[in-house]
N, C-alpha and C positions, 0 to 999 in steps of 0.2 A: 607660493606653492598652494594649491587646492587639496583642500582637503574632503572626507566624506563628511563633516560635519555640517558642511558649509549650505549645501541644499538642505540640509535637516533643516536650520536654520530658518531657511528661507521658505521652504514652505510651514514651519512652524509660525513664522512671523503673518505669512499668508494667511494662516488657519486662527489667526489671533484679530489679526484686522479684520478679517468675514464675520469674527463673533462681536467683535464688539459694534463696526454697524445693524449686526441685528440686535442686538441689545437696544441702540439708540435708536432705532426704527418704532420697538415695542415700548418706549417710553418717550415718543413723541407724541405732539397736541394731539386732539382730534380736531382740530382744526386740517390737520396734514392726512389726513383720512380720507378715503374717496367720498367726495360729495353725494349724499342720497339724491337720486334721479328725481328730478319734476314732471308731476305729471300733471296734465289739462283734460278738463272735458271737453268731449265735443259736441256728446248724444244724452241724456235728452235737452238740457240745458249746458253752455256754454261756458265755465270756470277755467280759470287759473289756479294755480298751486294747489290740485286738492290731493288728500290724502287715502290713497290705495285701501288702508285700512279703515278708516272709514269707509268707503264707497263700499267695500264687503261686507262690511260687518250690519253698515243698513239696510241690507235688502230684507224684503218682509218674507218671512219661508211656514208656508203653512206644513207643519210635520205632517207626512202622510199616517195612516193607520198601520201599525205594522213591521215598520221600517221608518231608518233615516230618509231625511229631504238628500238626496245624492246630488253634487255637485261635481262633473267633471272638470278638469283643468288641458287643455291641448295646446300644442305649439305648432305653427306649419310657416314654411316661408310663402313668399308672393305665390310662386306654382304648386303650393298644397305638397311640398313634400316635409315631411314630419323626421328627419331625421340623416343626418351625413353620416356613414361610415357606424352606424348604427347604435348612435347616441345623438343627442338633443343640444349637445354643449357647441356646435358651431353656430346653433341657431337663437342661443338664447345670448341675452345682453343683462348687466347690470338691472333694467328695466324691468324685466322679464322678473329675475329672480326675486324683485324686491314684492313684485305681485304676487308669486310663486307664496312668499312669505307669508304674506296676508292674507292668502286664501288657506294656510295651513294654521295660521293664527287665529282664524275664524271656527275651523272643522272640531271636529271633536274627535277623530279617527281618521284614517289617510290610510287608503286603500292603493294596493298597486301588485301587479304580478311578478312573478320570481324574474322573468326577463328582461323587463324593463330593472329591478331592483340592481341586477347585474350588469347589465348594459350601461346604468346613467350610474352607478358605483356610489352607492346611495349612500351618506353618509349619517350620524347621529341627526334624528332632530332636535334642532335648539330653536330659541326664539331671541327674540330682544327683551330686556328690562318694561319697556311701554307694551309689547304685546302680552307679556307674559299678566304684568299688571291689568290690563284692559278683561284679560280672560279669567283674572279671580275675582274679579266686579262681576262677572257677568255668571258665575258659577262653576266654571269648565274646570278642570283638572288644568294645571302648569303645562302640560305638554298633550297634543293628540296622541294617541295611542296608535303603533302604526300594527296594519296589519295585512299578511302578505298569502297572494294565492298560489300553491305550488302542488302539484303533485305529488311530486317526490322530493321536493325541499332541497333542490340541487343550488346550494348557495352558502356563501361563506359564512358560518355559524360563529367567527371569532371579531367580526365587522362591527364597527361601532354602531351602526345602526339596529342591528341582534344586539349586542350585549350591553348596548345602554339606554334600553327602554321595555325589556320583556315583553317583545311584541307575541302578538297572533297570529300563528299559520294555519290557516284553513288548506286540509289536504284531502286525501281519498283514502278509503281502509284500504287501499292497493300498496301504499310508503313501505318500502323497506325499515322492516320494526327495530333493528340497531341503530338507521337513520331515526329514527323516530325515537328514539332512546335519545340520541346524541340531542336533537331539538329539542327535548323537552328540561334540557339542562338547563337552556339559556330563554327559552320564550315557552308559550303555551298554543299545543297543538290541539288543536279542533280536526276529528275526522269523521268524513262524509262516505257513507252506501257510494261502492257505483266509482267508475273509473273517472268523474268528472263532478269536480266542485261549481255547485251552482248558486250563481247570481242571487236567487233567492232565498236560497239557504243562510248564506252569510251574512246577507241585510237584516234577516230574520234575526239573528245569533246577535248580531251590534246592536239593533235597539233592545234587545231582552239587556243588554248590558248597559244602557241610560244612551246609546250615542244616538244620537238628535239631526246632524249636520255631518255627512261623511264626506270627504274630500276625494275622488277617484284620482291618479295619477297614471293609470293608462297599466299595460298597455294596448293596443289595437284590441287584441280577441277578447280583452276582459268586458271593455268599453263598449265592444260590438255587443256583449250579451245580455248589459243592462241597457244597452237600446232593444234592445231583443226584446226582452220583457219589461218594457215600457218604465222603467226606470231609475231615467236621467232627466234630473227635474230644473238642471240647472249647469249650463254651458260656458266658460269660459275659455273662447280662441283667441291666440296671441299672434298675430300674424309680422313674422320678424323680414324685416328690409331686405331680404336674400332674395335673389333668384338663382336655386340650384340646378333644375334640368335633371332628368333620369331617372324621377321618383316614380311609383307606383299611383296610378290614378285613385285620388280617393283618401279621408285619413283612416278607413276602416278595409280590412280583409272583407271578401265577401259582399253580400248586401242583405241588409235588415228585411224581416217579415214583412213592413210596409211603412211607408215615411211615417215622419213624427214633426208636428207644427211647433217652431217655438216662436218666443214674442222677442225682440231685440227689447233690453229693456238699458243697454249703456257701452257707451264707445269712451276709450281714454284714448291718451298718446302720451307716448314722452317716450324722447330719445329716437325718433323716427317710427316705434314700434305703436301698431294698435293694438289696443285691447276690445275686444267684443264679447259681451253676458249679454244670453239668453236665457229664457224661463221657457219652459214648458207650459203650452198652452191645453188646459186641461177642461176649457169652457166651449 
């Protein structure tokens, strides 16, 4: 005879063997860990196995006057579309993120708009034990400091990315002042004259606060406007093995005041994905 215990049971025993494979998952080797991706140079000298963090962290960046040296970071497939279904995660690989890493390991702040922060569902920045260490050698605070451009701050204020870094939202005296109330619980609000937070302002705002090396993460309009006002001193495109079909020509809305020269100064690979840094050519 069946009883109702009987499924109890059995999905109790179900809900007992699911815990305890994750249990043995979270205390196996790292050896059984996904393998860190290799990467080769190809531009301007030819290597094997080198290291991501390294290749960022040497580059020579002379601080401008004023402001941080800016660093963009972009992702496009083969046909330059920047984005499926209106996030970056079918285009990024293992390879991708491990650079993502390094270049945030590097920054001393990490710039990005409310859109994108929403769109890619940003979460806590952490680093690894070697980057974290590499970056108290070198002076930096344990973590960049992230900091987000919104007008009206329309974003999850309970997100681990807000509540476990006291970040910086640059907004406009236009914020509804209860929003504004509510953000200044968990981060600190910067606000700007004028319905529109500018590019220069903020740069300005970071170095007055020691940042040195800003990491931009996009997105389009933000990126457009520090090309706008001529500073992006330093370009990183990932160009991921996709061909998706139906993008938007271009990885920027609009078109800039008037082109801007930079110098290729390194190409990687690994995992079929390129990397390309440029430098602003300012001679």
């Amino acid at each position: 005879m069946t009883t109702e215990r009987e499924p109890r049971r059995s999905r109790r025993a179900l809900v007992q063997k699911l815990q305890a494979q994750e249990t043995a998952l979270r205390r196996a080797p790292e050896s059984l860990a996904p393998a860190r991706p290799t990467f080769r140079a190809l531009f301007p000298d030819a290597a094997d196995d080198v290291d991501p963090d390294d290749v960022v962290a040497d580059e020579l960046r002379e601080i401008p006057d004023g402001r941080p040296w800016v660093v963009l970071n972009l992702i496009a497939s083969v046909d330059g579309v920047t984005s499926v279904g209106g996030d970056t995660s079918a285009l990024s690989h293992g390879a991708d993120k491990a650079m993502f890493a390094s270049l945030r390991a590097m920054s001393d702040a990490v710039l990005v708009g409310a859109g994108t922060l929403r769109a890619e569902q940003y979460q806590r920045i952490g680093l690894d034990e070697r980057k974290l260490m590499a970056r108290r050698k070198r002076g930096q605070a344990d973590i960049p400091r992230l900091a987000v451009v919104s007008r009206k701050a329309e974003f999850d204020l309970a997100s681990s990315v807000i509540t476990g870094g006291h970040p910086l939202i640059y907004t406009t005296e236009g914020i509804n002042e209860m929003r504004a109330m509510q953000v200044e619980v968990v981060a600190e609000l910067m606000r700007f004259p004028g319905d529109k937070v500018r590019a220069l302002s903020i740069l300005s705002d970071l170095f007055d606060r020691g940042c040195a090396v800003l990491l931009c993460e996009g997105g389009p309009s933000l990126a457009s406007e520090l090309f706008n006002v001529d500073a992006v001193d330093e370009v990183h495109l990932t160009i991921s093995p996709w061909l998706v079909g139906g993008g938007p020509a271009g990885l920027f809305p609009g078109s800039f005041s008037r082109p801007r020269r930079y110098e290729l100064r390194g190409v990687l690979e690994s995992e079929g994905v390129l990397f390309g840094r440029w430098i602003r050519r300012r001679r």
